[in-house]
C-alpha positions as CSV (number, residue, x, y, z in Angstrom):
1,X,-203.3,-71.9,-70.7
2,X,-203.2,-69.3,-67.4
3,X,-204.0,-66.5,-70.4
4,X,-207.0,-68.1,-71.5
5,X,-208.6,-68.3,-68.0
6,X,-207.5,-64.9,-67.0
7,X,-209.0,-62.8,-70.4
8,X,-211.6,-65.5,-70.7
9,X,-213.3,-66.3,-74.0
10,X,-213.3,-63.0,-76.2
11,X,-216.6,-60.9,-76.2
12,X,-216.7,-60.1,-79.3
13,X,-217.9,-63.4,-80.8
14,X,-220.4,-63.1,-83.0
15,X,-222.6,-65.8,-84.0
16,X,-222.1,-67.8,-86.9
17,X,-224.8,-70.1,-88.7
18,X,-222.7,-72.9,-88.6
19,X,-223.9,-76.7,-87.5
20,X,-221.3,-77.5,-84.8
21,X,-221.8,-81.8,-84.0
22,X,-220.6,-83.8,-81.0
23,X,-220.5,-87.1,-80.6
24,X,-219.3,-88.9,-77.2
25,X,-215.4,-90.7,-78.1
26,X,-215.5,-88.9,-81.4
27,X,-213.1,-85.5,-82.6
28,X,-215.3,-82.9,-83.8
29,X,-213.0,-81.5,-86.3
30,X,-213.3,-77.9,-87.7
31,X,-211.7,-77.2,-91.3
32,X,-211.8,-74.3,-93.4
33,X,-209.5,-72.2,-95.3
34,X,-207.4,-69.5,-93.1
35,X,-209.1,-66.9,-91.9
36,X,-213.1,-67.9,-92.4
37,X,-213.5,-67.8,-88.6
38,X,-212.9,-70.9,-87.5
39,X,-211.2,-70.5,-83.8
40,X,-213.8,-68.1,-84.0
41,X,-216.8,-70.8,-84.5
42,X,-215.0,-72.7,-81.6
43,X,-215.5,-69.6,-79.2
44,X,-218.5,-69.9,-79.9
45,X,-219.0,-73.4,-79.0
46,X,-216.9,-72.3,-75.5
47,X,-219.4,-69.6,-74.7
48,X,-222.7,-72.0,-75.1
49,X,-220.8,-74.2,-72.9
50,X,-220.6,-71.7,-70.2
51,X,-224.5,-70.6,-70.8
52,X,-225.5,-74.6,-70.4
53,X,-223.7,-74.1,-67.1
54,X,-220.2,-75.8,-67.8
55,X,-217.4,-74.2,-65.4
56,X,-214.9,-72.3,-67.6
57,X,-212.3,-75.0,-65.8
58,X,-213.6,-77.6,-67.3
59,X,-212.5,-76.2,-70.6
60,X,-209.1,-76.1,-72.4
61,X,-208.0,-74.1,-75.2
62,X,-204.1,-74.3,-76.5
63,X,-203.2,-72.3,-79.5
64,X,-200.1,-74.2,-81.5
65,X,-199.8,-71.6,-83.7
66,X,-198.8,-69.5,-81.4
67,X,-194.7,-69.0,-81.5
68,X,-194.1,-69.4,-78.2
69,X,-195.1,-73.3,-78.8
70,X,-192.9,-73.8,-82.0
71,X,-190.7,-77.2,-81.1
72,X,-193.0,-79.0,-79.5
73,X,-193.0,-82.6,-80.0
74,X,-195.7,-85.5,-79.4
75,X,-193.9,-86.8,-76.0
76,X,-194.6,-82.8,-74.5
77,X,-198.5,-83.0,-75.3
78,X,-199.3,-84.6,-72.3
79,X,-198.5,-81.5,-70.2
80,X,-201.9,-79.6,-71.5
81,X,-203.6,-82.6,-68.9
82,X,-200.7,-82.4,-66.4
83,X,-200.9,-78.4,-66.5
84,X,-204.8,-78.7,-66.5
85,X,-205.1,-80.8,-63.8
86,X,-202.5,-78.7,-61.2
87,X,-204.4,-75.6,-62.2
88,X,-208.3,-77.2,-61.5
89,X,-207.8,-80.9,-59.6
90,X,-211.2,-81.0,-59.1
91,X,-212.5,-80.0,-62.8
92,X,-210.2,-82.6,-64.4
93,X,-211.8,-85.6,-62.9
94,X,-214.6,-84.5,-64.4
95,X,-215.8,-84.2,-68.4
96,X,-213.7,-81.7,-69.9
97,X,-213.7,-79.9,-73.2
98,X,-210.5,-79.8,-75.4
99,X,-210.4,-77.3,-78.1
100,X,-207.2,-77.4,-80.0
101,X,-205.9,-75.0,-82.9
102,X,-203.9,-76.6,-85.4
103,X,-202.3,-79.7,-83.2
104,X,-202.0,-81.5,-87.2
105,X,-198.7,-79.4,-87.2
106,X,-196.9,-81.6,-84.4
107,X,-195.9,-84.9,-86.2
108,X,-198.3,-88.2,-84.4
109,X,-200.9,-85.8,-83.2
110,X,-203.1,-88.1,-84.2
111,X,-201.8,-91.0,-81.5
112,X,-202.5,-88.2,-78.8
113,X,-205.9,-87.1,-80.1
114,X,-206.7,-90.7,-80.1
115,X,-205.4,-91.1,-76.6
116,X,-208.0,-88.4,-75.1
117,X,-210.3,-90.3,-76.6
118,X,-209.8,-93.4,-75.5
119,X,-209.8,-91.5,-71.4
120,X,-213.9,-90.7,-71.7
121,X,-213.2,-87.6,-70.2
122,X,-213.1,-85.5,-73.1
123,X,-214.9,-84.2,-75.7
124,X,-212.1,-82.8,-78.5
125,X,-212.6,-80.3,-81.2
126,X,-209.6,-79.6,-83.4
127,X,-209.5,-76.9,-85.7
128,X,-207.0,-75.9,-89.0
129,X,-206.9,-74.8,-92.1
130,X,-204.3,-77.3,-93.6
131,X,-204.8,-80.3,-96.5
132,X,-203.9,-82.1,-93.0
133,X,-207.2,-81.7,-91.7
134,X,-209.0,-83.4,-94.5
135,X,-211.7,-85.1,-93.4
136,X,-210.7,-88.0,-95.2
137,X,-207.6,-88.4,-93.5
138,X,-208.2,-87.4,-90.0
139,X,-211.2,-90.2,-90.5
140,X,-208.3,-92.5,-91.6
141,X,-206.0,-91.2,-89.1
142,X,-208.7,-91.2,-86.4
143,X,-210.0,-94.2,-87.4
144,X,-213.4,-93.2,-88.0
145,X,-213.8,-91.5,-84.8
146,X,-214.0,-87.6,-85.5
147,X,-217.6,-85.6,-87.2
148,X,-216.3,-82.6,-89.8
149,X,-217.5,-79.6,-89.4
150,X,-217.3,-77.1,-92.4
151,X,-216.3,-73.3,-91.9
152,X,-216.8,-71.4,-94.9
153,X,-216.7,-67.0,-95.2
154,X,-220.0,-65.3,-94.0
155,X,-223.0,-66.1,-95.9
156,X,-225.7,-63.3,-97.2
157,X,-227.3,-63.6,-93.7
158,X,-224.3,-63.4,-91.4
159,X,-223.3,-60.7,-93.9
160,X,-226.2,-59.0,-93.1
161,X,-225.7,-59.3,-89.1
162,X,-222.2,-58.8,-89.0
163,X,-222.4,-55.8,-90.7
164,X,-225.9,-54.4,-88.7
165,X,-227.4,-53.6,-92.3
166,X,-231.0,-55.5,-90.3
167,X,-232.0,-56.2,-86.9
168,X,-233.1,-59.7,-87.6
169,X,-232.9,-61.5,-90.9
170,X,-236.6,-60.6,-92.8
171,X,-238.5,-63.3,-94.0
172,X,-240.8,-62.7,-97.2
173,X,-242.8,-61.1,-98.4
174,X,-240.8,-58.1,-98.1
175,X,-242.0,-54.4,-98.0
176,X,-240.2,-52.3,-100.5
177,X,-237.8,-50.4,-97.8
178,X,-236.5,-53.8,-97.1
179,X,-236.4,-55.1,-100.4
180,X,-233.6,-51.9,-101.3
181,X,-232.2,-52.5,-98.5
182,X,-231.0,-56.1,-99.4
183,X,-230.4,-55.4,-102.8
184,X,-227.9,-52.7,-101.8
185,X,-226.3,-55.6,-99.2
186,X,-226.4,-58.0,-101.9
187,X,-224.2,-55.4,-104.2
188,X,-221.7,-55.0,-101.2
189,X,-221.8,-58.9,-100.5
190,X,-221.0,-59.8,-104.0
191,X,-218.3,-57.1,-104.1
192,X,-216.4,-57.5,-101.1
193,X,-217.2,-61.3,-99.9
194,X,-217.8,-62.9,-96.7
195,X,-214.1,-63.0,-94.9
196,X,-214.8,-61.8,-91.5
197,X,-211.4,-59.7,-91.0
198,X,-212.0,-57.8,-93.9
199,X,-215.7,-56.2,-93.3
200,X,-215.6,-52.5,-93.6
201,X,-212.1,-52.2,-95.0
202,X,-211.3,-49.6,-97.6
203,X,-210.7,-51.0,-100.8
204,X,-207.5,-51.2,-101.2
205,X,-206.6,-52.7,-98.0
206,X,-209.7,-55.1,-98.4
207,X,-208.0,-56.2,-101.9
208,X,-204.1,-56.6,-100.3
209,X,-205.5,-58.5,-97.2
210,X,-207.5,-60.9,-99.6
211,X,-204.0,-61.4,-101.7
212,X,-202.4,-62.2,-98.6
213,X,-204.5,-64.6,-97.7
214,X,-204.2,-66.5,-100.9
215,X,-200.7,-66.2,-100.7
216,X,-201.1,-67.9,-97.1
217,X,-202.8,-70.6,-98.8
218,X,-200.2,-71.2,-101.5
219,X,-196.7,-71.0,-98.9
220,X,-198.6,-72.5,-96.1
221,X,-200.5,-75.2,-97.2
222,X,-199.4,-75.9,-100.1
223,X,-196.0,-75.4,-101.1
224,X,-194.3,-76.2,-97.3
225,X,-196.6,-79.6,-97.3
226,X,-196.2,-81.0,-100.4
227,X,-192.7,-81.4,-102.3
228,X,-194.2,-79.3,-105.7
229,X,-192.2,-80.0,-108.7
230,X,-192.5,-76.6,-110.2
231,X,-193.8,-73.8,-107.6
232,X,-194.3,-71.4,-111.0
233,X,-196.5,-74.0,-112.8
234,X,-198.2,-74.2,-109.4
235,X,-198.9,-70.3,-109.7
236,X,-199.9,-69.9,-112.9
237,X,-202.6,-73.0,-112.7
238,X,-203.9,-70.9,-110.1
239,X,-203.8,-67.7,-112.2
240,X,-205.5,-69.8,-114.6
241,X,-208.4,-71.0,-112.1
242,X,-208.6,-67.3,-111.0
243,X,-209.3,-66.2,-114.8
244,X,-211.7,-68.8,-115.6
245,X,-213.6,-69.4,-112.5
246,X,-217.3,-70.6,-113.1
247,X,-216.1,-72.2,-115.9
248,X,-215.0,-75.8,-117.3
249,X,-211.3,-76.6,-116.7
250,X,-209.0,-78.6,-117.7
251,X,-205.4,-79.9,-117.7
252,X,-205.2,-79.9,-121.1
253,X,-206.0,-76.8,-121.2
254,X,-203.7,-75.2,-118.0
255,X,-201.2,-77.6,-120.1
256,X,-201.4,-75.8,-123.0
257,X,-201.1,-72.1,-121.3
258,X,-197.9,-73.4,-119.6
259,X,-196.5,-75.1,-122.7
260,X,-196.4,-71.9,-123.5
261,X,-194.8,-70.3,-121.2
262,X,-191.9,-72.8,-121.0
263,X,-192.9,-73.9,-117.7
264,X,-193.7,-77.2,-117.0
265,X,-196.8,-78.5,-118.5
266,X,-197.2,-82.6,-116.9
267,X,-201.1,-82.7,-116.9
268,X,-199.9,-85.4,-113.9
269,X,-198.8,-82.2,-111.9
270,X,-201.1,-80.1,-112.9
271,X,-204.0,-82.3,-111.3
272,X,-202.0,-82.7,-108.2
273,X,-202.1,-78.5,-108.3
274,X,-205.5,-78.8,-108.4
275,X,-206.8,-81.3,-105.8
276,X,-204.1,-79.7,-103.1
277,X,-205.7,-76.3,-103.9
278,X,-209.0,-77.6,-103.3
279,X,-207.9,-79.4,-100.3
280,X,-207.2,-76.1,-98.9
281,X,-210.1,-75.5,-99.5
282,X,-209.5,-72.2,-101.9
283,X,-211.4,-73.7,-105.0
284,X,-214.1,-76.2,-105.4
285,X,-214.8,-78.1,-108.3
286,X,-218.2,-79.2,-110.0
287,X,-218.4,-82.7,-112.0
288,X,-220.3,-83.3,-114.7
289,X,-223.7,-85.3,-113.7
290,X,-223.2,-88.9,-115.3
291,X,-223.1,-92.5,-114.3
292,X,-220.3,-93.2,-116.7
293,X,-217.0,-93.0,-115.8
294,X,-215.9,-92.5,-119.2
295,X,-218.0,-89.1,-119.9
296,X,-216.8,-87.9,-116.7
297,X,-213.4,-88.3,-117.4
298,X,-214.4,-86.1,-121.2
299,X,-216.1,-83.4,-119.6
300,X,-213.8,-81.1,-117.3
301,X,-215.1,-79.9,-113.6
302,X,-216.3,-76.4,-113.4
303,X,-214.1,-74.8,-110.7
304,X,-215.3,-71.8,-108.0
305,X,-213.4,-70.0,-105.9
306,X,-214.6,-69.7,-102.0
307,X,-215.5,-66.0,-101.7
308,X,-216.6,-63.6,-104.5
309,X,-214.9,-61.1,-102.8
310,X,-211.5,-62.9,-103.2
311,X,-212.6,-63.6,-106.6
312,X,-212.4,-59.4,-107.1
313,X,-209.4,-58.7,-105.2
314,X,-207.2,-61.6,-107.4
315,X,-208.4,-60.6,-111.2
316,X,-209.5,-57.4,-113.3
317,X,-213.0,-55.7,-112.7
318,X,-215.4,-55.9,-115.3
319,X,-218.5,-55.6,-115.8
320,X,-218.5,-58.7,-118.1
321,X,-217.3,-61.0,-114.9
322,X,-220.5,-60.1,-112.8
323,X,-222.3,-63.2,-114.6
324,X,-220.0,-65.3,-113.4
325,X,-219.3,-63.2,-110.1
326,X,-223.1,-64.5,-109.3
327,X,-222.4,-68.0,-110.2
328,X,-219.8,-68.6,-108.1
329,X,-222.2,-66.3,-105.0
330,X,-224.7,-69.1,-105.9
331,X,-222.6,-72.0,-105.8
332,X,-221.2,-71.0,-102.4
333,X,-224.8,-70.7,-100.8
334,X,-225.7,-74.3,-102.0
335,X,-222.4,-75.3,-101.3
336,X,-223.1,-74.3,-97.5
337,X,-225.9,-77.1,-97.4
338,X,-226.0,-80.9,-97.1
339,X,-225.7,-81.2,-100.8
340,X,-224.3,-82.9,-103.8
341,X,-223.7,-80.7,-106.4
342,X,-223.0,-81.4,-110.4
343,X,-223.5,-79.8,-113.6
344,X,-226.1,-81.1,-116.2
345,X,-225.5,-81.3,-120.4
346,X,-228.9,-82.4,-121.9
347,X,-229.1,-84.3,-124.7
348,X,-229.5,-81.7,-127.4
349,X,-226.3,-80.3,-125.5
350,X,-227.5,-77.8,-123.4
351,X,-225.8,-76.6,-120.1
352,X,-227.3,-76.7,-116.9
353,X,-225.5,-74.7,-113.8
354,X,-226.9,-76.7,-111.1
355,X,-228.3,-80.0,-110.5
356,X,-228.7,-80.3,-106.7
357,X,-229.2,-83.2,-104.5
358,X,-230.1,-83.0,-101.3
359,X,-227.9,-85.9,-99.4
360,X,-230.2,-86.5,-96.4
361,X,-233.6,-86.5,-98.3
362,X,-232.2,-87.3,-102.1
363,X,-234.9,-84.5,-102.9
364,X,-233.3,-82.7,-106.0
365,X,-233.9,-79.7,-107.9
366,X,-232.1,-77.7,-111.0
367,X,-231.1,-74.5,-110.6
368,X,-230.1,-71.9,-113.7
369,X,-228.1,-68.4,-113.3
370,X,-228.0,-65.7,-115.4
371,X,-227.2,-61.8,-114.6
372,X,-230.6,-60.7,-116.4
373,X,-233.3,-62.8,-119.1
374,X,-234.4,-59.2,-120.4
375,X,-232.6,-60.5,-123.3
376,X,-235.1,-62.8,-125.2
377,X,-232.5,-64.4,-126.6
378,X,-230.5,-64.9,-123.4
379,X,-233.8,-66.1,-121.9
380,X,-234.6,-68.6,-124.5
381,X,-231.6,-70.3,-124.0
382,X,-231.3,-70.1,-120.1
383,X,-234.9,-71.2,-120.0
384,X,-234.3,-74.0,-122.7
385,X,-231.8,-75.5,-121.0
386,X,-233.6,-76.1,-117.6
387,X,-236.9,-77.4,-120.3
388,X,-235.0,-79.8,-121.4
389,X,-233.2,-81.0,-118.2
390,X,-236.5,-80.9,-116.3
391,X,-237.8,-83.7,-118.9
392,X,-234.7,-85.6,-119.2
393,X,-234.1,-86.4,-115.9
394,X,-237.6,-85.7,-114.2
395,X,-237.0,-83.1,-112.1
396,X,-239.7,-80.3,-111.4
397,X,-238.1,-77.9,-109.0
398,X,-236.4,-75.6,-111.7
399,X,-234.8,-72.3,-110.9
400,X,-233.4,-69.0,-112.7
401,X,-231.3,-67.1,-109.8
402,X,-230.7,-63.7,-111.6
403,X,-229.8,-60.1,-110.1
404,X,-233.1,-58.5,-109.4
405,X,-236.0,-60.3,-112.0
406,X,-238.8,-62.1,-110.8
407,X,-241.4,-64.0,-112.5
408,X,-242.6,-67.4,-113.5
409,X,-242.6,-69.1,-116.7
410,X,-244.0,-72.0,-117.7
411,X,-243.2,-73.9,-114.0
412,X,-239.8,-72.4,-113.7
413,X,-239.4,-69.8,-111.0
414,X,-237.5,-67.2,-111.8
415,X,-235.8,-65.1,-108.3
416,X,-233.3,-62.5,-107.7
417,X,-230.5,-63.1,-106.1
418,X,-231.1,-61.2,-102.8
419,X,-234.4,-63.1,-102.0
420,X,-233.4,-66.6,-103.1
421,X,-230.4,-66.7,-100.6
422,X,-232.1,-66.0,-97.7
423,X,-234.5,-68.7,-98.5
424,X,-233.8,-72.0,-96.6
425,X,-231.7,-74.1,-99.4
């Protein structure tokens, strides 16, 4: 605690688009996978504290990651007050802002979080990357009292700042200077992610840092928190998402591959491998859109993984992936909004990427990817598809996101990718 007010919040902090809520006797928690920037979003928070005029005193940061706190049990939590209030008596009595990193590793964190809450004196943020911090069950453990807030790698636009490839995000219409200058952003962006620690690496450290961190995920989060029956099953169903993302998944299917491979194939496991590797938030599924419970359970969830860039540095390039490379880009950037997000199969069974629902305003609107339409038969079918839908289920706002085509046809918008993105979603 003496380091944090003697360096002082890190200068290098740079801003993040993220919607950071607080509530009075509520837990604002921060989740994420590892290394998106979380602590990072909480410095942030620290340093408009300071600009609103909030004494640095008044504000305490403990790290439980760090080694140096490994054994520390619930009964030794209340020394961060005890410490806090010997160090600044006078700052104590007063509001104070907690943030702490990854207290869901000390068993009945949640009676001691609950217990700051219940003093009116402070306004908590945890953060950590953990199938612990679920928002469902800290709002169990928490009893309702705690807002989530979502971490996820850099969008396009923080892309763009992080790396100083503009001064200020453009808005359209764009001169032609600016419009090569995002597509050549948008061809890094898709090609080497959003993952703060890795901007500007060289390739092949970019690719082992990314492997690492997916590695992270699978020891950390997964395999020391959950008693897995088969940690090679668990693997290769990963594998599996990793060779098929932006596509329809099953467990029959992963089944089958691991039949296979004489490993064990319980489609019972195999869905537990799935929802604990989307509660660390490494992949995210995609129902099918459909009031009946019967043709969800038929129709498999689409899976994406969380960065495009990760997506590269775990499978094979090729040019044949880049399709669903820009899916999954896509999927991310509505993902990053209040939405709901399904996939549509009209009638005459025809495929739909997106059907998006905004969850504050229930405004909704269809949106189509596809590389290129210069194809006419890859158009007719892309363009078919969103027709169809459009009728069906009488939605007007239809889009095509593609790499670099722009048009209109017959009331469907078709975009580039580089443009759409930076268009509020």
């Amino acid at each position: 605690m003496r380091e944090f007010y003697e360096f002082g919040i890190p200068e290098d902090v740079r801003p993040r688009d993220v919607d950071y809520f607080e509530k009075r006797n509520s837990a604002t928690v921060v989740t994420g996978m590892r290394r998106t920037g979380k602590t990072y979003v909480t410095y942030q928070r620290m340093r408009a504290l300071v600009e609103e005029g909030v004494p640095l005193e008044r504000i305490v940061h403990v790290n439980f990651d760090d080694d140096r706190l490994k054994g520390v049990k619930l009964e030794h939590l209340k020394l961060i007050g005890d410490v806090h209030a010997e160090m600044f008596p006078e700052a104590a009595r007063e509001r104070c802002w907690y943030f702490l990193d990854e207290l869901q590793d000390i068993d009945g964190w949640e009676l001691y979080a609950r217990r700051l809450l219940d003093s009116h004196l402070v306004q908590l943020c945890l953060t950590g990357s953990s199938s612990k911090m679920l928002s469902g069950e800290i709002a169990t453990q928490m009893r309702g009292r705690s807002i989530d807030v979502e971490v996820f790698p850099l969008s396009f636009a923080e892309f763009l700042r992080f790396n100083a490839l503009v001064r200020e995000i453009p808005l359209a219409p764009y001169s032609s200077r600016m419009a090569g200058v995002l597509r050549h952003a948008m061809q890094r962006y898709l090609e080497e992610g959003g993952f703060p620690g890795v901007q500007g690496d060289d390739f092949r450290i970019r690719v082992k840092t990314l492997q690492g961190y997916v590695d992270a995920v699978l020891y950390r989060d997964i395999i020391e928190r959950h008693d897995v029956p088969s940690v090679q099953s668990l693997r290769y169903t990963l594998d599996y998402i990793k060779h098929n993302f932006a596509h329809k998944i099953s467990t029959r299917a992963i089944s089958g591959v691991l039949k296979g491979l004489g490993l064990s194939d319980s489609r019972e496991y195999i869905a537990d491998y799935l929802d604990w590797l989307e509660q660390a938030y490494l992949v995210y599924r995609v129902p099918i859109r459909t009031d009946s419970l019967a043709v969800r359970r038929m129709n498999p969830d689409k899976f994406y993984l969380v960065d495009t860039g990760l997506a590269r540095a775990v499978t094979p390039k090729s040019d044949a992936s880049r399709g669903w490379l820009l899916e999954n880009l896509v999927f991310m950037a509505l993902r990053r909004g209040f939405n709901k997000i399904e996939y549509y199969n009209t009638r005459k069974g025809d495929e739909v990427d997106f059907l998006v629902t905004d969850r504050a305003t229930k405004k909704r609107h269809l949106v189509q990817v596809s590389w290129e339409l210069s194809d006419s038969e890859t158009a007719r079918r892309e363009l078919t598809a969103l027709k169809n839908a459009r009728c069906e289920i009488k939605v007007q706002d239809c889009t095509v996101v593609t790499w670099d085509e722009e048009r209109e046809s017959d009331g469907i918008r078709i975009v580039p990718v580089w443009k759409w993105i930076l268009e509020p979603q």
